[in-house]
KEKE-3310 file (N, C-alpha, C; in steps of 0.2 Angstrom, whole numbers, plus 5000, padded with zeros to 4 digits):
npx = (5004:5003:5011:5001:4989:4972:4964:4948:4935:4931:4917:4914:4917:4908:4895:4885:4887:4872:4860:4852:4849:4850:4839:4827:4829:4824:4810:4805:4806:4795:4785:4786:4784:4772:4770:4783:4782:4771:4777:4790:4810:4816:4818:4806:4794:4786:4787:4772:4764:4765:4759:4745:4743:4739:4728:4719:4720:4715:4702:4698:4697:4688:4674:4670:4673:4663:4650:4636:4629:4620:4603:4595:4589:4575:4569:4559:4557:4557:4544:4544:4534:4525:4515:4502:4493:4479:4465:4450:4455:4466:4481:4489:4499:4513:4507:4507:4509:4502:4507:4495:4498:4487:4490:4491:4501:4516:4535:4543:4539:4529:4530:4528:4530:4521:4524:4525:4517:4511:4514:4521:4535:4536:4545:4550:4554:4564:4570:4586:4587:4582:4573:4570:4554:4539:4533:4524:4507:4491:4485:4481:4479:4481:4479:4489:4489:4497:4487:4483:4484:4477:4483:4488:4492:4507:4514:4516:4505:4494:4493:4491:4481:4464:4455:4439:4444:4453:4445:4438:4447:4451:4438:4437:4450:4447:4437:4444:4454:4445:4438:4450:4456:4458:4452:4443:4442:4443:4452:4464:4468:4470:4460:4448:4450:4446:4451:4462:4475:4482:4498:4507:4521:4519:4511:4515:4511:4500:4486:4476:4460:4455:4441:4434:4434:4427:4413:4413)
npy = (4994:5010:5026:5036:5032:5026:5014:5004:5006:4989:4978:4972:4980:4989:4986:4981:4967:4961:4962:4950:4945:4957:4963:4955:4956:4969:4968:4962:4968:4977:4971:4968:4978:4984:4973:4977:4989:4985:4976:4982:4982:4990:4996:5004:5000:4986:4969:4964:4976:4977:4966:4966:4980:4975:4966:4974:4981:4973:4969:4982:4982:4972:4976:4988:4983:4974:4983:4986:4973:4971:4972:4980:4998:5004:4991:4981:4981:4962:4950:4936:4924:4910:4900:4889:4876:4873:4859:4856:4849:4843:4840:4854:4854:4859:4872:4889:4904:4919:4934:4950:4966:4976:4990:4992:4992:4988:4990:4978:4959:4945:4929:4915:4892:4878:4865:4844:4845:4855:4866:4884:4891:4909:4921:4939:4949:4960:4964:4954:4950:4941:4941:4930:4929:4940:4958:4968:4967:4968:4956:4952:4935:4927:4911:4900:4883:4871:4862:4842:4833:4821:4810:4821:4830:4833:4846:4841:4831:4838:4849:4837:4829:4832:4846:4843:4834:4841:4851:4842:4837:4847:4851:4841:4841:4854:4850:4841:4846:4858:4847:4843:4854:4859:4873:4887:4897:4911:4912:4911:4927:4943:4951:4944:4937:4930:4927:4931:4937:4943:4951:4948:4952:4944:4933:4923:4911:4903:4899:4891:4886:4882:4876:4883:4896:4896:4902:4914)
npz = (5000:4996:5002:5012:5005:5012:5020:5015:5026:5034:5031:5043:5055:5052:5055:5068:5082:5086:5100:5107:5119:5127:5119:5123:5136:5141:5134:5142:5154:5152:5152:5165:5172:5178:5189:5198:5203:5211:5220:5225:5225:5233:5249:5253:5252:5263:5259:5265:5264:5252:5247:5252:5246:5232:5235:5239:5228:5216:5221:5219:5207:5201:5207:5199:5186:5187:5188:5178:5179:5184:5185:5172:5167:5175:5179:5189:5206:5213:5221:5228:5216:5212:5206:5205:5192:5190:5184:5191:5203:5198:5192:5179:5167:5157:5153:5150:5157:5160:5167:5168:5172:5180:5177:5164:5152:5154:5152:5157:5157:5164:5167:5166:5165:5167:5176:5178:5189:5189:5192:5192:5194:5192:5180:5179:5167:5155:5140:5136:5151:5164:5182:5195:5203:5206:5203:5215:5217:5206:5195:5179:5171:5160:5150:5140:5131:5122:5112:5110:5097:5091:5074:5067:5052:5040:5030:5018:5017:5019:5008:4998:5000:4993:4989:4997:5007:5015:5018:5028:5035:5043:5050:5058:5066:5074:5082:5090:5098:5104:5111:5118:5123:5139:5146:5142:5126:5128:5141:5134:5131:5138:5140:5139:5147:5164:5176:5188:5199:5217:5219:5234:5245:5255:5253:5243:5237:5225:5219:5205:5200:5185:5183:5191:5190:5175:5167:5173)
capx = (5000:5008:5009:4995:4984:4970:4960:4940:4934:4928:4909:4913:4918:4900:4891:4889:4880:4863:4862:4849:4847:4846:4833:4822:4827:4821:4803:4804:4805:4791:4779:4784:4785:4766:4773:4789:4776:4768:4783:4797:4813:4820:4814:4800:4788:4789:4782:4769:4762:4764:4752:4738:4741:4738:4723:4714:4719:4712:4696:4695:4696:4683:4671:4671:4670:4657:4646:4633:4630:4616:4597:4592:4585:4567:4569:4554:4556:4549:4544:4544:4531:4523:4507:4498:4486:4474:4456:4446:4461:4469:4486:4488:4505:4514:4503:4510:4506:4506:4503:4496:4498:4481:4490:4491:4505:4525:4541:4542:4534:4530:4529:4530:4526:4520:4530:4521:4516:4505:4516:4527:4539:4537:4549:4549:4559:4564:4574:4588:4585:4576:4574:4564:4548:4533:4533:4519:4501:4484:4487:4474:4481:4481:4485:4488:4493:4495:4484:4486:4479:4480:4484:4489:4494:4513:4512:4516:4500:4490:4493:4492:4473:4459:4449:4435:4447:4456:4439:4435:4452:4451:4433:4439:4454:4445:4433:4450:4457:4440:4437:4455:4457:4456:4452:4441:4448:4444:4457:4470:4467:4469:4454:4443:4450:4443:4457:4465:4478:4484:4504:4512:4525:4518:4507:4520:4510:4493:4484:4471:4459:4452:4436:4430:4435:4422:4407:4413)
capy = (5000:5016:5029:5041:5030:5025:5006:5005:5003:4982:4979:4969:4986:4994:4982:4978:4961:4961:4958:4946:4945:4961:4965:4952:4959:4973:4966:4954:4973:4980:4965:4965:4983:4983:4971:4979:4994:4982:4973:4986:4981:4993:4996:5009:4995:4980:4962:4962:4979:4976:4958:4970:4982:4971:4965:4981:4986:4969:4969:4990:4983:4969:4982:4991:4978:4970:4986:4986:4967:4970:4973:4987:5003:5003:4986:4985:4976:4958:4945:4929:4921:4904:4898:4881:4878:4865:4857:4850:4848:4838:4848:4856:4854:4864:4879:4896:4907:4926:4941:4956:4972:4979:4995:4995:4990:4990:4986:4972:4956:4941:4922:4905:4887:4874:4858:4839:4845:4861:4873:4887:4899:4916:4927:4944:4949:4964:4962:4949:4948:4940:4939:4926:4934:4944:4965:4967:4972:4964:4955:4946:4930:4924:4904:4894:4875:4867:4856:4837:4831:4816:4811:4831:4829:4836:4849:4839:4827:4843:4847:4831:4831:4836:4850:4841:4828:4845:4855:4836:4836:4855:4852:4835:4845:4858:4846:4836:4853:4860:4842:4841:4859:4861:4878:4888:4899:4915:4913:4915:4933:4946:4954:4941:4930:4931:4926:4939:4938:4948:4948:4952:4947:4942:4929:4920:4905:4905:4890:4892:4880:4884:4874:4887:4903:4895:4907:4919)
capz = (5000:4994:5006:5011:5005:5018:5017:5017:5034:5033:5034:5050:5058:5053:5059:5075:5083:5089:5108:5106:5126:5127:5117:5127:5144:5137:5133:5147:5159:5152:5155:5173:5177:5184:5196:5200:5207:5220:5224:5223:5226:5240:5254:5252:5256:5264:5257:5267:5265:5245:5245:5256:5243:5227:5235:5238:5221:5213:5222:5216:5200:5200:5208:5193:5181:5188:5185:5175:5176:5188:5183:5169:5172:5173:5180:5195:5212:5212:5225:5227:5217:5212:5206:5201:5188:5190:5184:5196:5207:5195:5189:5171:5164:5150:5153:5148:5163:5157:5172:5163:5174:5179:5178:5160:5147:5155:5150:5157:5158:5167:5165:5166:5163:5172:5175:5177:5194:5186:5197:5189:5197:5185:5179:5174:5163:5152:5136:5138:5159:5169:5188:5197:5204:5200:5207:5218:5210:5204:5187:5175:5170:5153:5151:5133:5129:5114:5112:5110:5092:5085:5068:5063:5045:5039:5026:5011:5017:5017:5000:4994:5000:4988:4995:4999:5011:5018:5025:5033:5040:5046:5055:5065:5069:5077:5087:5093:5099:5107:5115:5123:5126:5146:5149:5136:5124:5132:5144:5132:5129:5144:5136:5141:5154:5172:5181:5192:5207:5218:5221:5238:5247:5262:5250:5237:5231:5222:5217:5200:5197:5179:5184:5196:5183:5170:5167:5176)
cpx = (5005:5007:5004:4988:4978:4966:4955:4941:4929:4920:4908:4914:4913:4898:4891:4882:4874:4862:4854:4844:4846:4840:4827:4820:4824:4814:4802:4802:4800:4784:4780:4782:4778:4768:4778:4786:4773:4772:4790:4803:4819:4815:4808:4794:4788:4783:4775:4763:4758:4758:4745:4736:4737:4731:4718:4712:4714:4705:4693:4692:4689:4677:4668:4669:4664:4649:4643:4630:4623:4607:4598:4591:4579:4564:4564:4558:4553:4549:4543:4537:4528:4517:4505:4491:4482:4467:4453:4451:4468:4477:4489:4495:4507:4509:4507:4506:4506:4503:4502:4494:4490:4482:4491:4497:4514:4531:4545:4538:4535:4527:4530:4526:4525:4524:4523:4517:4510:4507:4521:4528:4540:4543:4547:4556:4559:4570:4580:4589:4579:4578:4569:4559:4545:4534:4526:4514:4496:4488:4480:4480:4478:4484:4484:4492:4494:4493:4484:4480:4483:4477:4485:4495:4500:4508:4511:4509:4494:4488:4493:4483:4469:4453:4443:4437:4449:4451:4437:4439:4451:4445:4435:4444:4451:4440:4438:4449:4452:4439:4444:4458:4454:4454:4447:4446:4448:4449:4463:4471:4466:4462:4449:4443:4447:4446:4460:4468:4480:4492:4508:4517:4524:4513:4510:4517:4502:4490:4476:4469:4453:4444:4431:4430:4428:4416:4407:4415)
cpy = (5006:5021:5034:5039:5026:5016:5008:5000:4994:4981:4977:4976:4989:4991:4978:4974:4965:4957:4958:4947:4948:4966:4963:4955:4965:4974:4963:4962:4976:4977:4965:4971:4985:4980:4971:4987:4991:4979:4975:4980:4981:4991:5000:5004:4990:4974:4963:4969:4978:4971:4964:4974:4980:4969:4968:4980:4981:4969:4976:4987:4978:4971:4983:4989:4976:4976:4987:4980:4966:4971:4980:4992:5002:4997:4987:4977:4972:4956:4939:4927:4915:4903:4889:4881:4872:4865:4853:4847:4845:4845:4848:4857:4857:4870:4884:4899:4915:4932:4946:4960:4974:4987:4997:4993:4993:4988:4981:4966:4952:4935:4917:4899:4882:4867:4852:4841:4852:4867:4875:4893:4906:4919:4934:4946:4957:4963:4957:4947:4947:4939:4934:4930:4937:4952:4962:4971:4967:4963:4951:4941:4928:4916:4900:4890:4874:4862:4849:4834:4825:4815:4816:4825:4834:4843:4847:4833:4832:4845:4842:4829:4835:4842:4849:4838:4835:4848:4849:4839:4843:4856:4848:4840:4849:4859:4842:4841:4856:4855:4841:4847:4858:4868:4882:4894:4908:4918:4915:4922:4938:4950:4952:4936:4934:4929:4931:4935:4945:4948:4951:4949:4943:4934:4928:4918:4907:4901:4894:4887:4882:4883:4879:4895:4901:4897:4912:4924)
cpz = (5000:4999:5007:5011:5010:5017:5021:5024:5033:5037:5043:5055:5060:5056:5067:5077:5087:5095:5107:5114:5129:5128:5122:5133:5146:5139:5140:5155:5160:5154:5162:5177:5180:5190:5200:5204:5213:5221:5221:5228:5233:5245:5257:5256:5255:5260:5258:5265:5256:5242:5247:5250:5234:5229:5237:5232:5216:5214:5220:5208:5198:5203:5201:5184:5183:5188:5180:5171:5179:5182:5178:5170:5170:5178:5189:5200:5213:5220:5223:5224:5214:5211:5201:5198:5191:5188:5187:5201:5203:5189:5181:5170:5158:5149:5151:5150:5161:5163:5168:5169:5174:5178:5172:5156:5151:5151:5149:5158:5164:5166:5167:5164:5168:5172:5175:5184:5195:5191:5192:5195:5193:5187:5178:5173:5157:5148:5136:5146:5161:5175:5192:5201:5200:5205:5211:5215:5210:5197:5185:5172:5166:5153:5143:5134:5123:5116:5109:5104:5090:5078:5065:5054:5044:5033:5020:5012:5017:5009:4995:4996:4996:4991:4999:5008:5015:5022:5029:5038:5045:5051:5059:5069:5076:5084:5091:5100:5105:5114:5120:5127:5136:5150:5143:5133:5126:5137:5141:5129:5137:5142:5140:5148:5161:5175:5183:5198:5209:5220:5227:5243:5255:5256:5242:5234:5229:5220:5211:5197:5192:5179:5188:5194:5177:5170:5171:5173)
residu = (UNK:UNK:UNK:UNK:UNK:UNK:UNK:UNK:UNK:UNK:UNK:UNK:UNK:UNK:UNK:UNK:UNK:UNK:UNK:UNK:UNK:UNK:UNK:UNK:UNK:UNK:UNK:UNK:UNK:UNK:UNK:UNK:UNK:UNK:UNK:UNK:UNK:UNK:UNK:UNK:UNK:UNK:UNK:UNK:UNK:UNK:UNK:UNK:UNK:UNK:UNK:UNK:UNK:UNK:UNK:UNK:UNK:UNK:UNK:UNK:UNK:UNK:UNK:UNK:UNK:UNK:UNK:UNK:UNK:UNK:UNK:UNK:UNK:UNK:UNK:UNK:UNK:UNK:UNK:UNK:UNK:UNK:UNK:UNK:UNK:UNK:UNK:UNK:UNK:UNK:UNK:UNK:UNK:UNK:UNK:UNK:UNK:UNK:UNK:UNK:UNK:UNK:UNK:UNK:UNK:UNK:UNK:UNK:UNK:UNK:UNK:UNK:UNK:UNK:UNK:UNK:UNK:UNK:UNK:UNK:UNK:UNK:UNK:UNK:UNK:UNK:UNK:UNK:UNK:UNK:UNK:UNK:UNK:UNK:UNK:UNK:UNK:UNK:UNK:UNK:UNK:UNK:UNK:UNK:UNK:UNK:UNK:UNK:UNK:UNK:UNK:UNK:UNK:UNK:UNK:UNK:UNK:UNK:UNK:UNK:UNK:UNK:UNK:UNK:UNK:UNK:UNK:UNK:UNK:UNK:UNK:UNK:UNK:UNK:UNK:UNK:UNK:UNK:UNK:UNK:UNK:UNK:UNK:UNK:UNK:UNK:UNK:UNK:UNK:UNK:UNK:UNK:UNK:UNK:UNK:UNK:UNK:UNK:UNK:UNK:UNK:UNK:UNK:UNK:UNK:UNK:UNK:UNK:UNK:UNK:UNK:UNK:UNK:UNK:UNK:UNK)
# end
């Protein structure tokens, strides 16, 4: 090399390695630094003081969370309450129990069904909530079944009946229906029904025996 002249600086010179372990320790300080805050180092605060504080702050935060998990607004006061349907003492299963508000159309409702024991526990309920109970109040009670037909015809065996065969079937139907119905069909309409409670919490359960509602 002639004199003066200088030689390129070698890429290994530029470049310089990659602290690989570094980096991480790096990463690895930022994930713990919340927990470097409740369990510092020095001696600012001891162990014991640290764990107390962690389970304030934990329970501040599920607090907090946990708002807005309760009832809606609007959402009314219930009590406990419970009713059995029955005919002639004998108990009515699969009923569809409905309270309608003597006071007039709300935002919420209330319901239930009856199990094989012809007792339902109601809810009421407002958009996707419900709590068990009914507020306290007079209601008219609304009650539908489905009723229990035999031979019901599909729909492709409907349509495959000649009109004649279809008005047959549609009259029987209706005598099945009529004859197995339990309750008349007034009751399914708060309009008409005669049924009324009163709900309060001094008196939960209810007992309705359809038979003794009829012509009234």
């Amino acid at each position: 090399m002639a004199f003066g002249e200088r030689t390129a600086p070698s890429m290994a010179a530029k470049v310089r390695p990659y602290n690989l372990t570094k980096h991480k320790t790096k990463k690895f300080s930022l994930v713990l630094f919340p927990f470097s805050i409740l369990f510092p180092r020095n001696n600012t605060m001891n162990h014991k003081s640290s764990i107390t504080f962690f389970v304030v702050f934990s329970i501040f935060v599920l607090s907090v969370s946990g708002c807005g998990t309760g009832a809606p607004p609007g959402f009314p006061q219930v009590v406990p309450c419970e009713v059995s349907i029955l005919k002639d003492g004998v108990p009515l299963p699969q009923v569809t129990v409905l309270f309608v508000s003597d006071g007039g159309a709300k935002e919420w409702f209330v319901s239930g069904e009856t199990d094989v024991s012809g007792v339902t526990t109601v809810y009421t309920s407002i958009n996707n909530y419900s709590q068990k109970g009914a507020p306290e109040g007079t209601y008219k009670i609304t009650l539908s079944q489905i009723p229990q037909v035999e031979n019901d015809k599909s729909q492709q065996e409907l349509f495959d009946m000649s009109p004649a065969e279809k008005a047959e079937y549609v009259e029987k139907r209706k005598q099945q229906i009529k004859d197995t119905r339990s309750f008349p069909l007034e009751f399914e309409s708060h309009v008409t029904t005669p049924i009324s409670v009163t709900v309060t919490k001094a008196e939960p359960k209810h007992v309705v025996d359809v038979s003794e509602w009829i012509g009234k």
